[in-house]
N, C-alpha and C positions, 0 to 999 in steps of 0.2 A: 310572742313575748307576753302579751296579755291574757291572762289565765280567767276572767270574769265572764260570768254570763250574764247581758250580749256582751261580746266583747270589743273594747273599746276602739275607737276608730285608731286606724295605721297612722306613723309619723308622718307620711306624705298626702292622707289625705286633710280634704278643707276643715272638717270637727273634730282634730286630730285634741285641741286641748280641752275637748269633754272627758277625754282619759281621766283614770283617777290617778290621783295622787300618791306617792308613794313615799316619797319622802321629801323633807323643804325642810327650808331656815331662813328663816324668817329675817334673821339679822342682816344677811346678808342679799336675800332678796329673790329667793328662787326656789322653783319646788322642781319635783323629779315626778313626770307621768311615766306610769306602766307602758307606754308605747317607745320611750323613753326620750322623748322630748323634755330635753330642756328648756319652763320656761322663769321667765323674769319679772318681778314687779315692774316694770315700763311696759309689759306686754309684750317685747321683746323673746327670740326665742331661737334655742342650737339644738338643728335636729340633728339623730343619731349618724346618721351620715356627715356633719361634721359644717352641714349648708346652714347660712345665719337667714334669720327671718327677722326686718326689721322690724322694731315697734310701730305700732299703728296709731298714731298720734292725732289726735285735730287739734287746729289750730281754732281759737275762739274766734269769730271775724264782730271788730267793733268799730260801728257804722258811726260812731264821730270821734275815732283817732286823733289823737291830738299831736 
């Protein structure tokens, strides 16, 4: 699918969202890589196969919680 040289990593592998960008919208919160991973502002992400990959989130841990 990806026509660049190097060309970009596969939707299944781990540096799959170094792909470039092909097209997004901003408003709504997502861009379209050349491998054709969709991914999301949460970091969230629908590979072309249809498999969800959730956001990768940390939680801030604070040491005097009230």
């Amino acid at each position: 699918m990806c026509s660049h040289t190097p060309e970009c990593p596969p939707a299944h592998a781990d540096g799959r969202n170094a792909a470039r960008t092909v097209a997004f919208c901003a408003e709504q919160g997502w861009s379209l890589l050349c491998n054709g991973v969709l991914l999301f502002d949460d970091l969230g992400e629908l590979l072309p196969s249809g498999e969800i990959v959730a956001a990768l989130r940390t939680v801030a841990c604070r040491e005097n919680a009230v």
